[in-house]
N, CA, C, O and CB atoms as a CASP TS submission, in Angstrom:
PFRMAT TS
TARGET T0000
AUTHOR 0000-0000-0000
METHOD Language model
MODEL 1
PARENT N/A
ATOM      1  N   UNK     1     -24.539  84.194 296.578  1.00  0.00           N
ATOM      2  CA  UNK     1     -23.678  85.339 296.408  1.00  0.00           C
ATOM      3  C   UNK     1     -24.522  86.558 296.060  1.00  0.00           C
ATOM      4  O   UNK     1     -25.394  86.480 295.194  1.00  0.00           O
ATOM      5  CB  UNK     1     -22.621  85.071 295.324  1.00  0.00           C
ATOM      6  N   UNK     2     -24.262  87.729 296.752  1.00  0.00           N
ATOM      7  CA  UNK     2     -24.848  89.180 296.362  1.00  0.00           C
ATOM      8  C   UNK     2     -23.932  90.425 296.470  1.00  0.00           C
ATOM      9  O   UNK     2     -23.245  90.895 297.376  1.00  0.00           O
ATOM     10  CB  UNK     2     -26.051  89.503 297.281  1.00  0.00           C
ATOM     11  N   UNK     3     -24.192  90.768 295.201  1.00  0.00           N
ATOM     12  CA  UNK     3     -23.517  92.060 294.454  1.00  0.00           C
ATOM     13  C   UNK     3     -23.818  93.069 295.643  1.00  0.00           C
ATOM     14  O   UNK     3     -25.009  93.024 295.953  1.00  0.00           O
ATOM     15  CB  UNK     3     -24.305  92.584 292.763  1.00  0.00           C
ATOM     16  N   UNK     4     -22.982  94.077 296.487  1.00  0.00           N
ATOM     17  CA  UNK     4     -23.696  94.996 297.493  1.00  0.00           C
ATOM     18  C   UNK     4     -23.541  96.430 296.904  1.00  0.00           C
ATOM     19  O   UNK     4     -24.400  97.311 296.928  1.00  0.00           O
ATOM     20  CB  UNK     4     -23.029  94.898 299.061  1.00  0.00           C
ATOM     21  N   UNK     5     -21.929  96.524 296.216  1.00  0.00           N
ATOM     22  CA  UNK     5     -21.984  97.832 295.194  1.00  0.00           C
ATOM     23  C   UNK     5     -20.482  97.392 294.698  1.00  0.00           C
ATOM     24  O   UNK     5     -19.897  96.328 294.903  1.00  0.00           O
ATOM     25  CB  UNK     5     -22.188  99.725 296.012  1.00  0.00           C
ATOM     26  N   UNK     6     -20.100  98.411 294.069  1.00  0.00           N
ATOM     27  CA  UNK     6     -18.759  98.741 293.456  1.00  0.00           C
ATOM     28  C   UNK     6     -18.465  99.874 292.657  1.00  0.00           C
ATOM     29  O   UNK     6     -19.295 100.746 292.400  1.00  0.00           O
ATOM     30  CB  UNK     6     -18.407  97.795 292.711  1.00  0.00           C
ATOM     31  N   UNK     7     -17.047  99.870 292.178  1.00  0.00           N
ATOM     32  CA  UNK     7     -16.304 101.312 291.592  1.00  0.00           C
ATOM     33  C   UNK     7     -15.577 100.702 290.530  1.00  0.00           C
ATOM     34  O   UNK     7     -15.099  99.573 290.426  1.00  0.00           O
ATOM     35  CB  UNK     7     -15.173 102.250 292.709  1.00  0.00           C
ATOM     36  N   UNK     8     -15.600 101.965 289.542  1.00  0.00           N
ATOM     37  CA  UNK     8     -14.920 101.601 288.380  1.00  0.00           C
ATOM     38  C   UNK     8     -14.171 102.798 288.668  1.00  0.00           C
ATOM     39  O   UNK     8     -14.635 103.909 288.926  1.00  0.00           O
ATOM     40  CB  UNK     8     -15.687 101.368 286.932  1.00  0.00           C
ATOM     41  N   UNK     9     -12.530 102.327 288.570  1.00  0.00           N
ATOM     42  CA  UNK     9     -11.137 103.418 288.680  1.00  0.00           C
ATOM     43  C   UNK     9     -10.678 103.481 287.201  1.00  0.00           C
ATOM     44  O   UNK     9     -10.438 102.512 286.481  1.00  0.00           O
ATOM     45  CB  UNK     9      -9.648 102.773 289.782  1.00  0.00           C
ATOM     46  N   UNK    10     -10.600 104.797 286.876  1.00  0.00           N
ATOM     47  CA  UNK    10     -10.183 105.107 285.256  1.00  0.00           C
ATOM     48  C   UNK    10      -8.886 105.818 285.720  1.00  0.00           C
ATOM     49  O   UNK    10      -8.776 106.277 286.857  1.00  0.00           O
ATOM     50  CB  UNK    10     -11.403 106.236 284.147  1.00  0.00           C
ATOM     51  N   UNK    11      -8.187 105.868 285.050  1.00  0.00           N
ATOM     52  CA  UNK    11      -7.128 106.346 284.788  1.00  0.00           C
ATOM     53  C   UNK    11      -6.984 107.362 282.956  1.00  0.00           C
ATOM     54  O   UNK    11      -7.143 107.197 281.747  1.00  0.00           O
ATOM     55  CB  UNK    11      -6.249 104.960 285.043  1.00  0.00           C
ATOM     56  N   UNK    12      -6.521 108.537 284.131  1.00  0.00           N
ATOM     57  CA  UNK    12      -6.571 110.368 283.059  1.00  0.00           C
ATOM     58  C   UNK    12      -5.420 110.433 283.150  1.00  0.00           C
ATOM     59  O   UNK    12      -4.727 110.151 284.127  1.00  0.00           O
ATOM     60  CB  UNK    12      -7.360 112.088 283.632  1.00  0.00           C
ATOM     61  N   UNK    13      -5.047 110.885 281.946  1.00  0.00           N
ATOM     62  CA  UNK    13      -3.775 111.879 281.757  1.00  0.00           C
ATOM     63  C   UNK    13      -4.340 113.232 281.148  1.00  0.00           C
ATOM     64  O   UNK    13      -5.068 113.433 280.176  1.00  0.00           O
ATOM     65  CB  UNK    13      -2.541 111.199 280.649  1.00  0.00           C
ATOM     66  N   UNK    14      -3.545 114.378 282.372  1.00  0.00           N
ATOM     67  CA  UNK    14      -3.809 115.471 282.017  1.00  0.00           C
ATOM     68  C   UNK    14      -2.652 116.224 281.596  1.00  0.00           C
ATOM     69  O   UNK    14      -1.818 116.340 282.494  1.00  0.00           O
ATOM     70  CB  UNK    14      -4.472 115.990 282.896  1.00  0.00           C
ATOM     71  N   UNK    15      -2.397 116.688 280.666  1.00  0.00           N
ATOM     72  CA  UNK    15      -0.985 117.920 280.365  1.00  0.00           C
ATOM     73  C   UNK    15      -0.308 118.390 281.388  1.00  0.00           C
ATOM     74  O   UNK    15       0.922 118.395 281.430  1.00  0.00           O
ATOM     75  CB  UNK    15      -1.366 119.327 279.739  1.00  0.00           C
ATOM     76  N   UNK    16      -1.264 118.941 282.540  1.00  0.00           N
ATOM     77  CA  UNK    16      -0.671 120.171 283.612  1.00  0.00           C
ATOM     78  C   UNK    16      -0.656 119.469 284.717  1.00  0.00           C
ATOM     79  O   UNK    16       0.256 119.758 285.491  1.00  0.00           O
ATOM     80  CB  UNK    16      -1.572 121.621 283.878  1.00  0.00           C
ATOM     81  N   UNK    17      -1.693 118.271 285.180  1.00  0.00           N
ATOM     82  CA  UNK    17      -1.839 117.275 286.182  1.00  0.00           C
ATOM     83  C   UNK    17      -0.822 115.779 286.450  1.00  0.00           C
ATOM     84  O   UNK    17      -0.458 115.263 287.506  1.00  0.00           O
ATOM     85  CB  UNK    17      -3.190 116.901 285.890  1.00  0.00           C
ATOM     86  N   UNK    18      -0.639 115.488 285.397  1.00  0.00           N
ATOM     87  CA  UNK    18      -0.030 113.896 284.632  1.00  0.00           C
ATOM     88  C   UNK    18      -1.020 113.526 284.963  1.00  0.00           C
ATOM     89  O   UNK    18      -2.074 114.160 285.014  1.00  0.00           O
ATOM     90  CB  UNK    18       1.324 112.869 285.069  1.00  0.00           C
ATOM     91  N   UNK    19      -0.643 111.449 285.487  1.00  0.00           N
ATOM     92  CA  UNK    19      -2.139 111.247 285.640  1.00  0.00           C
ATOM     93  C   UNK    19      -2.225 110.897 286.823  1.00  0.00           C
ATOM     94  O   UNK    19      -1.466 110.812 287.788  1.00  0.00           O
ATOM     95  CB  UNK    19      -2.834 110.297 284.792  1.00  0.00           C
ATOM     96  N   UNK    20      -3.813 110.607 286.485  1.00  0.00           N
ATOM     97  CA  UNK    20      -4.818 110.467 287.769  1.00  0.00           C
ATOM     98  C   UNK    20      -5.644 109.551 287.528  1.00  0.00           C
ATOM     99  O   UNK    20      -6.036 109.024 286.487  1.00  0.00           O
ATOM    100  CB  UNK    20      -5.648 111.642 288.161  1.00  0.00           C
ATOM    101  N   UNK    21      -5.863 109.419 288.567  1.00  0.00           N
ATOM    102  CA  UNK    21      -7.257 108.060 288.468  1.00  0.00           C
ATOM    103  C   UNK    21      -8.264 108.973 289.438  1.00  0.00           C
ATOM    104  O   UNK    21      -8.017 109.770 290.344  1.00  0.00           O
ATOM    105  CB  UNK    21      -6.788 105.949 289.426  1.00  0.00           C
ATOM    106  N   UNK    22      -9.741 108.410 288.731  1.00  0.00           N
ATOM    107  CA  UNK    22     -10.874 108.999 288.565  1.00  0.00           C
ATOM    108  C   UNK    22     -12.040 107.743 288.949  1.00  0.00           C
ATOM    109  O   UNK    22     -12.294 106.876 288.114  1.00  0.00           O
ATOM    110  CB  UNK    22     -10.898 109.645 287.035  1.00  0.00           C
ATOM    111  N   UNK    23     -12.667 107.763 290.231  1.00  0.00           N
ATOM    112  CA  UNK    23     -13.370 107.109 290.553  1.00  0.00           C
ATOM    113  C   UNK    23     -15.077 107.245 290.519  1.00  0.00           C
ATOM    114  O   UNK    23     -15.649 108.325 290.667  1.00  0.00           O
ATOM    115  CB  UNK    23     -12.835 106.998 291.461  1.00  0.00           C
ATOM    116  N   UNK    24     -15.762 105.976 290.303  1.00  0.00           N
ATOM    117  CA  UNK    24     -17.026 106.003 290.046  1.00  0.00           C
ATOM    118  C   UNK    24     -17.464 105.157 290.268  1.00  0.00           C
ATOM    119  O   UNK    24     -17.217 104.130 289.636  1.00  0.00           O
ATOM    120  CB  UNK    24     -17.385 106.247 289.151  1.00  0.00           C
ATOM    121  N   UNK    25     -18.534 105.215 291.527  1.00  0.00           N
ATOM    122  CA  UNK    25     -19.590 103.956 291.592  1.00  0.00           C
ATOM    123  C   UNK    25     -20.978 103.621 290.972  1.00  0.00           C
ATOM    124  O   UNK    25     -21.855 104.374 290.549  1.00  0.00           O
ATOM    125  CB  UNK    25     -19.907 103.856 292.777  1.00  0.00           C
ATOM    126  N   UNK    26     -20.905 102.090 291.055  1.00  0.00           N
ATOM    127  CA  UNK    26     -22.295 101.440 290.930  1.00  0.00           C
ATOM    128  C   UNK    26     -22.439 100.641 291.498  1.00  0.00           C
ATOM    129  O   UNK    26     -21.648  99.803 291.932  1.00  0.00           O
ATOM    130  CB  UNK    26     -22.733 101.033 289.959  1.00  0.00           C
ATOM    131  N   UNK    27     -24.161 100.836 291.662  1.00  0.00           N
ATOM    132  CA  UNK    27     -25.098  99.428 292.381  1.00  0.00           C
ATOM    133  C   UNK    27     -25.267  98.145 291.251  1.00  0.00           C
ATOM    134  O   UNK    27     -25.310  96.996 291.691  1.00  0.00           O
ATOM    135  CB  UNK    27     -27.005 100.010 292.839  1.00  0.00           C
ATOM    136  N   UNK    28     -25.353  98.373 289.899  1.00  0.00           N
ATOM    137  CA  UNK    28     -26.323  97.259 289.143  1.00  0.00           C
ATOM    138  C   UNK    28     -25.342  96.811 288.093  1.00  0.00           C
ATOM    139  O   UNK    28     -24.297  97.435 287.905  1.00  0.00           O
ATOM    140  CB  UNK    28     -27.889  97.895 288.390  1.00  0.00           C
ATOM    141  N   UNK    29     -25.628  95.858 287.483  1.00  0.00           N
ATOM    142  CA  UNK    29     -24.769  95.311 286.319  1.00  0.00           C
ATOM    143  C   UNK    29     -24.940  96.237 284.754  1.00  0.00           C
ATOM    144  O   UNK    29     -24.257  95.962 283.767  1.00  0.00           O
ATOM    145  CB  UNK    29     -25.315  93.599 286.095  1.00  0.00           C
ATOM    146  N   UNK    30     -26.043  97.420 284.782  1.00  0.00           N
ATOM    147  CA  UNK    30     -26.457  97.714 284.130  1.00  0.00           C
ATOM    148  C   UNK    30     -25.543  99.277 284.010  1.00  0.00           C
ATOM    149  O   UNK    30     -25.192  99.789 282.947  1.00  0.00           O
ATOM    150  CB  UNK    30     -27.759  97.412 284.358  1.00  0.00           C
ATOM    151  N   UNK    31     -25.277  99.859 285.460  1.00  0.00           N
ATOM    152  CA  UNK    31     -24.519 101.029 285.922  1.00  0.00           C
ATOM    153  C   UNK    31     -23.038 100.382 285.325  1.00  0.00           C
ATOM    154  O   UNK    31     -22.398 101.096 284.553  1.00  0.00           O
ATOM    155  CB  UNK    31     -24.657 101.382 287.803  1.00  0.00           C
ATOM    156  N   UNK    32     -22.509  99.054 285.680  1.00  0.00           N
ATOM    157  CA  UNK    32     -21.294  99.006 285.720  1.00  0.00           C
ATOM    158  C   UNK    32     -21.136  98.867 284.469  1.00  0.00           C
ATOM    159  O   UNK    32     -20.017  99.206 284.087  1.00  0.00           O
ATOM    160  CB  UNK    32     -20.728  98.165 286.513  1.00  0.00           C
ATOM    161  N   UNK    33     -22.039  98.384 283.445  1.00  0.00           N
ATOM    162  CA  UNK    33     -21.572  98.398 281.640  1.00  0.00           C
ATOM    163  C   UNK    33     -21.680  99.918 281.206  1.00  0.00           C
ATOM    164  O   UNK    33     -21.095 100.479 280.279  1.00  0.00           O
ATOM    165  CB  UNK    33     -22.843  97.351 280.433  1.00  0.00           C
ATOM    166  N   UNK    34     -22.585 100.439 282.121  1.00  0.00           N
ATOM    167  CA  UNK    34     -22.338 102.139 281.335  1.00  0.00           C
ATOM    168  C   UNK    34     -21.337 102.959 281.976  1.00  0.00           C
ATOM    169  O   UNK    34     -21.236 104.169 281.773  1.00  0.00           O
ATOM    170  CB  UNK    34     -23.751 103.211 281.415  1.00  0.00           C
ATOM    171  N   UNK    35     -20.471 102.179 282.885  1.00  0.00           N
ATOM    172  CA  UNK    35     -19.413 103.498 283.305  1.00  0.00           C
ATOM    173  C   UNK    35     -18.392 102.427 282.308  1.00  0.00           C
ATOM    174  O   UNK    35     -17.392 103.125 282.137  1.00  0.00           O
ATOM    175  CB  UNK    35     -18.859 103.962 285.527  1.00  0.00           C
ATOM    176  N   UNK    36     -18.209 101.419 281.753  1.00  0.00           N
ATOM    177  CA  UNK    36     -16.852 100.872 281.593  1.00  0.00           C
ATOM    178  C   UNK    36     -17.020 101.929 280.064  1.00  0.00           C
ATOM    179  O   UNK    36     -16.427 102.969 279.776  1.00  0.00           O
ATOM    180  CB  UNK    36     -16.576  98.765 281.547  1.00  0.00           C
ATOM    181  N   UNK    37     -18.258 101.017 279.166  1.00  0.00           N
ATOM    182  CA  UNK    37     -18.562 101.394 277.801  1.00  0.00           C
ATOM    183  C   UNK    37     -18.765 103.372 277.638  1.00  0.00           C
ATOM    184  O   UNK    37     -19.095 103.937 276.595  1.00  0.00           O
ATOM    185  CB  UNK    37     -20.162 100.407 277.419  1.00  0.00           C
ATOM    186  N   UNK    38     -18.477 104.018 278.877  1.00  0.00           N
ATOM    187  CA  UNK    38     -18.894 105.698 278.797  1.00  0.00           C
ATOM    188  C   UNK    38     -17.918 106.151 277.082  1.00  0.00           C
ATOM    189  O   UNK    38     -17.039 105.485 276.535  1.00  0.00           O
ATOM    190  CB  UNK    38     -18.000 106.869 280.742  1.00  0.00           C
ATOM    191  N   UNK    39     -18.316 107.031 276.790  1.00  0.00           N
ATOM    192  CA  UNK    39     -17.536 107.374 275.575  1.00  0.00           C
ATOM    193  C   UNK    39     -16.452 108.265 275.667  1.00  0.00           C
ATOM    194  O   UNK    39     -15.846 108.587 274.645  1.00  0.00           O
ATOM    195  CB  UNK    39     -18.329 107.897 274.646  1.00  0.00           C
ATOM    196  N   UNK    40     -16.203 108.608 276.539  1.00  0.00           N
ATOM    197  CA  UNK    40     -14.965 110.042 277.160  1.00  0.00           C
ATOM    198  C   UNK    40     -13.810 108.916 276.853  1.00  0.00           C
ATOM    199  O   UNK    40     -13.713 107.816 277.398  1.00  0.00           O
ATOM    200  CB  UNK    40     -15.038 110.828 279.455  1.00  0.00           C
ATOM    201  N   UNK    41     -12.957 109.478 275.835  1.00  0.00           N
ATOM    202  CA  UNK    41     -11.768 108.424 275.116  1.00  0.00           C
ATOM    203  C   UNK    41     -10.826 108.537 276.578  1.00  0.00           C
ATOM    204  O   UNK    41     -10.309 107.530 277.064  1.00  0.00           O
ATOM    205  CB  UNK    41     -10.751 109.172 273.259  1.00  0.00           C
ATOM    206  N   UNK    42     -10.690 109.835 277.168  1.00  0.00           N
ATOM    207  CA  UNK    42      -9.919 110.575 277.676  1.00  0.00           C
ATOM    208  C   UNK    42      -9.930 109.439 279.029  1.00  0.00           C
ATOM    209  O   UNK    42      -8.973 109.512 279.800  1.00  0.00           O
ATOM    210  CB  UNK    42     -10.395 112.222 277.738  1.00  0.00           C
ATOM    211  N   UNK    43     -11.053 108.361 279.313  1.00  0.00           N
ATOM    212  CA  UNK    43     -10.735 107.449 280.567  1.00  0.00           C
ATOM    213  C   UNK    43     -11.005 106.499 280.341  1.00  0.00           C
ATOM    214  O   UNK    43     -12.080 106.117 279.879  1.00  0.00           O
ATOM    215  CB  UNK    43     -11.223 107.600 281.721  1.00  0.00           C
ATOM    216  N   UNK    44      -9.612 105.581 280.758  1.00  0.00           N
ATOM    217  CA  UNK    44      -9.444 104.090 280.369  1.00  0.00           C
ATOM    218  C   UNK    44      -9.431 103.861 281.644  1.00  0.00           C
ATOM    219  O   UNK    44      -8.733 104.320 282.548  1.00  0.00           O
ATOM    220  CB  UNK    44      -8.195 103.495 279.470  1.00  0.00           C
ATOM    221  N   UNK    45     -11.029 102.426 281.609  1.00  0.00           N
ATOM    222  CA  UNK    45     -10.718 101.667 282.805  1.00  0.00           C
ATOM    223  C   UNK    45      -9.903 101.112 283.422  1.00  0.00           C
ATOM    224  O   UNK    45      -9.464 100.175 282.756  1.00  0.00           O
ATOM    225  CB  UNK    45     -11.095 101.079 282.890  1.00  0.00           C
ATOM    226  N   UNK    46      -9.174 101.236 284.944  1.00  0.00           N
ATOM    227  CA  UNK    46      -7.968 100.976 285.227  1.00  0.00           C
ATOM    228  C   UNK    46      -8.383  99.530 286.026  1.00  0.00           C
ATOM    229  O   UNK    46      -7.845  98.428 285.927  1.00  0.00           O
ATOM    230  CB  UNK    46      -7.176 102.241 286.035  1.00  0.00           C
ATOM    231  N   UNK    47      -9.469  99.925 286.801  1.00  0.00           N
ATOM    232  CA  UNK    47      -9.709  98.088 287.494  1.00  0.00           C
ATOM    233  C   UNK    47     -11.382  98.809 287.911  1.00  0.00           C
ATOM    234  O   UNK    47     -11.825  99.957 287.913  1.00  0.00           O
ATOM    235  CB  UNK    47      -8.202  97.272 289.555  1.00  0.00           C
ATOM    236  N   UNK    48     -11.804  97.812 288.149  1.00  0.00           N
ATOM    237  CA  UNK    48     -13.200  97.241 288.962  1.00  0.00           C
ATOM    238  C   UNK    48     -13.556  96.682 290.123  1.00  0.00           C
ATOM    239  O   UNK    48     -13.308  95.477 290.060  1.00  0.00           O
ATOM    240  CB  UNK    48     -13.680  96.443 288.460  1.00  0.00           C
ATOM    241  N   UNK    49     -14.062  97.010 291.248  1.00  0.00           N
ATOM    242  CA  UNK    49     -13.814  96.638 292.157  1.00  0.00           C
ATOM    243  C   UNK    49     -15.364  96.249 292.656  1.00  0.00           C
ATOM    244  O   UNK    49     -15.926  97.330 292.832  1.00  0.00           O
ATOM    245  CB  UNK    49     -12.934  97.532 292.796  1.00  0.00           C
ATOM    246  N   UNK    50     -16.241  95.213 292.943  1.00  0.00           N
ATOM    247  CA  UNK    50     -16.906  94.382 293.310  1.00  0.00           C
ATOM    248  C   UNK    50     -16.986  93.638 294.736  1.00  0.00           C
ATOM    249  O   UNK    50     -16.422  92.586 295.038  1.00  0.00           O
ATOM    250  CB  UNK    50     -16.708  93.778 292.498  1.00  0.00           C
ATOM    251  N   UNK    51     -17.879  94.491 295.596  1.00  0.00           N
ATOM    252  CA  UNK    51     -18.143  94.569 297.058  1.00  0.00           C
ATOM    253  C   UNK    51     -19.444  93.642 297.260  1.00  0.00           C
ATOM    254  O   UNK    51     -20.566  94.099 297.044  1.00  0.00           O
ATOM    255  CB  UNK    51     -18.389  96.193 297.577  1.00  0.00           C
ATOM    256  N   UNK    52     -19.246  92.384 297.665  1.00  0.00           N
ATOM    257  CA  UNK    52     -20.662  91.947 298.249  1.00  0.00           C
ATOM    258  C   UNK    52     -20.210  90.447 299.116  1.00  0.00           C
ATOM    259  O   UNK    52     -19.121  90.044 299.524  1.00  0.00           O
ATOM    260  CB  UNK    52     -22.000  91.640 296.759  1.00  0.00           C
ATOM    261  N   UNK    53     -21.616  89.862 299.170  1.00  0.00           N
ATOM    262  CA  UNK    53     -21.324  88.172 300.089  1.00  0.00           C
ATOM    263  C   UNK    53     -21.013  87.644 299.261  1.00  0.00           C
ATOM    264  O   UNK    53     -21.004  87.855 298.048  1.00  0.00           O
ATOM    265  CB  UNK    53     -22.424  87.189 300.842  1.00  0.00           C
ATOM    266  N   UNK    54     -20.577  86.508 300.190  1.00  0.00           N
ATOM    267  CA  UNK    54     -20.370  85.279 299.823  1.00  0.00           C
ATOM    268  C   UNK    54     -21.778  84.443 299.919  1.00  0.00           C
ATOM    269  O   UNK    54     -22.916  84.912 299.946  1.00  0.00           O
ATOM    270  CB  UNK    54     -19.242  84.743 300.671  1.00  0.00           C
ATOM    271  N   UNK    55     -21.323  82.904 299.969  1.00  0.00           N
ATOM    272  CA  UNK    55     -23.091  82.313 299.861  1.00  0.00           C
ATOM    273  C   UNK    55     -23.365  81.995 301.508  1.00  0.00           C
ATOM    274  O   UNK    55     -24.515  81.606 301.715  1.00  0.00           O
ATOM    275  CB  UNK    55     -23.360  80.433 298.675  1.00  0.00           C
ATOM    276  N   UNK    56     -22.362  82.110 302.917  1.00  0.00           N
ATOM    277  CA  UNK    56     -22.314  82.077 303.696  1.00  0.00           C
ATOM    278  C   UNK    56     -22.446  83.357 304.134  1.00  0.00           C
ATOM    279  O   UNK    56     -22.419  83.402 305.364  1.00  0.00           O
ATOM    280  CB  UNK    56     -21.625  81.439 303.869  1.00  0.00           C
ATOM    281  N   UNK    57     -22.574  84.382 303.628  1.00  0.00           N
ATOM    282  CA  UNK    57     -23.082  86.046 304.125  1.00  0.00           C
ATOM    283  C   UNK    57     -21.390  86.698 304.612  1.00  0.00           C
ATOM    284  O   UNK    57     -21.106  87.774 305.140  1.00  0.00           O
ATOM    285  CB  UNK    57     -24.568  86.004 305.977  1.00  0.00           C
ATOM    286  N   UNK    58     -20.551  85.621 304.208  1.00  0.00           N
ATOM    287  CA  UNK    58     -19.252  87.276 304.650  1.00  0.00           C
ATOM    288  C   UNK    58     -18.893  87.787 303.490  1.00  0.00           C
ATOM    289  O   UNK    58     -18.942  87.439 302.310  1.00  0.00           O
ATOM    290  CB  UNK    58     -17.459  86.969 305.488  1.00  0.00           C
ATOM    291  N   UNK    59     -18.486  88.774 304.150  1.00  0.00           N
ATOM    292  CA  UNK    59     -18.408  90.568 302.834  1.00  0.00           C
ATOM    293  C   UNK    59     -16.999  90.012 301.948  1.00  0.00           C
ATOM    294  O   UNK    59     -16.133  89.409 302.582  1.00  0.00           O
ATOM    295  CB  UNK    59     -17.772  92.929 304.063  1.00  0.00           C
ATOM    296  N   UNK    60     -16.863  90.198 300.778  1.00  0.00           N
ATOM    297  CA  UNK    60     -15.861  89.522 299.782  1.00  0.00           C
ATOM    298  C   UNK    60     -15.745  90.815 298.838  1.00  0.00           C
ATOM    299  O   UNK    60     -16.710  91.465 298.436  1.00  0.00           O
ATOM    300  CB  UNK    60     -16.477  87.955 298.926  1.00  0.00           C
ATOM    301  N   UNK    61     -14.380  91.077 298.552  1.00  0.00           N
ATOM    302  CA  UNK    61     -14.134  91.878 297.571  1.00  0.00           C
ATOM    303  C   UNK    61     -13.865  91.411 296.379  1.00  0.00           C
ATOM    304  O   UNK    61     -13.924  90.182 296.397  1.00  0.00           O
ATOM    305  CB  UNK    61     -13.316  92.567 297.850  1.00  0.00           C
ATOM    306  N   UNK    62     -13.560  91.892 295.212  1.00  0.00           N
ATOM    307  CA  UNK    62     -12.891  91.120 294.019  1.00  0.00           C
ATOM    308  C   UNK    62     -12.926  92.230 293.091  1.00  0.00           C
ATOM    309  O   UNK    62     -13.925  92.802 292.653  1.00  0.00           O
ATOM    310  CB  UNK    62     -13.680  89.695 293.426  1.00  0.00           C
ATOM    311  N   UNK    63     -11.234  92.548 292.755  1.00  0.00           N
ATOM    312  CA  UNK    63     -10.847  93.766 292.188  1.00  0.00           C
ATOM    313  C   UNK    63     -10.153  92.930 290.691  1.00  0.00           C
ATOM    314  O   UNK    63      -9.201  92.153 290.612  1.00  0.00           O
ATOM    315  CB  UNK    63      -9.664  94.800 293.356  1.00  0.00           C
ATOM    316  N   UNK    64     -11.123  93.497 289.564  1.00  0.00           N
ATOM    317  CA  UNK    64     -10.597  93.007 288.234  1.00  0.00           C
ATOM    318  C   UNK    64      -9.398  94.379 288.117  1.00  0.00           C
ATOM    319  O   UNK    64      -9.524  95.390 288.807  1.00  0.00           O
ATOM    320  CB  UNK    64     -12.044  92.882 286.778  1.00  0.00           C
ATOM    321  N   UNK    65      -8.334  94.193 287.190  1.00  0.00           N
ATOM    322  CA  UNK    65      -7.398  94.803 286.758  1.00  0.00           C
ATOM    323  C   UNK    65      -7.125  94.766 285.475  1.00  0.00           C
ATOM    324  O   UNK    65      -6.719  93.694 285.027  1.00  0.00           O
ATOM    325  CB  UNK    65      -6.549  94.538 287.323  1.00  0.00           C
ATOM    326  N   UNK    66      -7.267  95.827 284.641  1.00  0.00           N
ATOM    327  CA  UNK    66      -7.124  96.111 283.143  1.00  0.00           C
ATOM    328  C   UNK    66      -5.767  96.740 283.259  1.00  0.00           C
ATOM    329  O   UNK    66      -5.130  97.236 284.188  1.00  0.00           O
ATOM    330  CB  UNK    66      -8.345  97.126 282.402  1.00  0.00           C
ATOM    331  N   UNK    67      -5.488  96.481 281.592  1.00  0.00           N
ATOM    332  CA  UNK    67      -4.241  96.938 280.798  1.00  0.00           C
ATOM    333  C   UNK    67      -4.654  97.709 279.864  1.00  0.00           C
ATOM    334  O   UNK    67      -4.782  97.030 278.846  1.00  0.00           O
ATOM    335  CB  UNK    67      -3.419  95.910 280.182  1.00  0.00           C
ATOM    336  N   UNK    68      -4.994  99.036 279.643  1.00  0.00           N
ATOM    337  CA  UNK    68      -4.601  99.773 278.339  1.00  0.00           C
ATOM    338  C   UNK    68      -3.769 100.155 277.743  1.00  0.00           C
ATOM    339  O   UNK    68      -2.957 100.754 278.448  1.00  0.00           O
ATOM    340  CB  UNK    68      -4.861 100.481 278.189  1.00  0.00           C
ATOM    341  N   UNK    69      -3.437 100.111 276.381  1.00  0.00           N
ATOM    342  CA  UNK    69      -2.608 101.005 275.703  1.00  0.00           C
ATOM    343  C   UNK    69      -2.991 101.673 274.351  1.00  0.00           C
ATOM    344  O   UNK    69      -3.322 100.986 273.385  1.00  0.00           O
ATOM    345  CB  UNK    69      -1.490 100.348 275.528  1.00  0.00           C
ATOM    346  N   UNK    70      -2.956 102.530 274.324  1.00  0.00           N
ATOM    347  CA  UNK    70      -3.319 103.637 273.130  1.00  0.00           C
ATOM    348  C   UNK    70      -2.124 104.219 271.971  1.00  0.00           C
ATOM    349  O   UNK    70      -1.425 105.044 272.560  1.00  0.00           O
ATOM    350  CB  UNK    70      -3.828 105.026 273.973  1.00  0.00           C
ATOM    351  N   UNK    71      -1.769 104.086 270.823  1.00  0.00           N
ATOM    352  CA  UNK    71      -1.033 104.257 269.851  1.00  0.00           C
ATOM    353  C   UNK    71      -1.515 105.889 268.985  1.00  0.00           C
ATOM    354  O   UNK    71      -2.574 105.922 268.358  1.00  0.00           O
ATOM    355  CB  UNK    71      -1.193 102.828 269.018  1.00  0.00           C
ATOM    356  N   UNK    72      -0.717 106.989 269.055  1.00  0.00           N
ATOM    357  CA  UNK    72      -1.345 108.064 268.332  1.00  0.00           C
ATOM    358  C   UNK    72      -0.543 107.830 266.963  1.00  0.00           C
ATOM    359  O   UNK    72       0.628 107.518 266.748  1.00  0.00           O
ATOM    360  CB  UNK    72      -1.179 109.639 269.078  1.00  0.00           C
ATOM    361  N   UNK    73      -1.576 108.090 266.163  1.00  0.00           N
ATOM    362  CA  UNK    73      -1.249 108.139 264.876  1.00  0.00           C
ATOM    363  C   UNK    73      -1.347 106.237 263.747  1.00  0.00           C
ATOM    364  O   UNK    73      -1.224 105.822 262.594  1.00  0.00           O
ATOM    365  CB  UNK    73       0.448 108.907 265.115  1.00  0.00           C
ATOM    366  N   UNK    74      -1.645 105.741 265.158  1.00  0.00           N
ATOM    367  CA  UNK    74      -2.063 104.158 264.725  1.00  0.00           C
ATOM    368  C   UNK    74      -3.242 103.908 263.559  1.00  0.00           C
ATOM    369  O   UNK    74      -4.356 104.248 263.958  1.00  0.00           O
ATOM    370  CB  UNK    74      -2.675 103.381 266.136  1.00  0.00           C
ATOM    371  N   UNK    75      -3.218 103.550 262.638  1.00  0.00           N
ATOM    372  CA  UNK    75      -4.575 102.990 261.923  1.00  0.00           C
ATOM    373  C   UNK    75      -4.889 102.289 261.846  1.00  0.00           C
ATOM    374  O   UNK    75      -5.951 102.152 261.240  1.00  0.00           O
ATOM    375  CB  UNK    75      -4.910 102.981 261.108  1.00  0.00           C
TER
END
């Protein structure tokens, strides 16, 4: 099996926009822990999406899917 690239989809809420999802790729396992872990509160990973072979060489996708939820005024 080989990793070929992928995207991390965040999901924004803007005041004047509502929301949006906000896309970003990576090649390495190293890119994809620094876009999930980025510090901008303002984007919660929405899914992950993971483009490469199989161990027979055909192209395979595999889209993880997150749940956030955020509480204001929570402690």
């Amino acid at each position: 099996m080989q990793v070929k690239k992928g995207t991390v989809i965040y999901r924004h809420w803007d005041q004047q926009e509502g929301l949006n999802e906000i896309a970003r790729s990576f090649k390495t396992l190293d890119d994809l822990f620094g876009l999930c872990l980025q510090s901008d509160e303002r984007l919660l990973v929405e899914r992950v999406i993971v483009e490469g072979l199989n161990e027979q060489g055909d192209h395979r996708t595999v889209t993880l899917v997150f749940q956030s939820i955020s509480i204001e005024g929570a402690e």
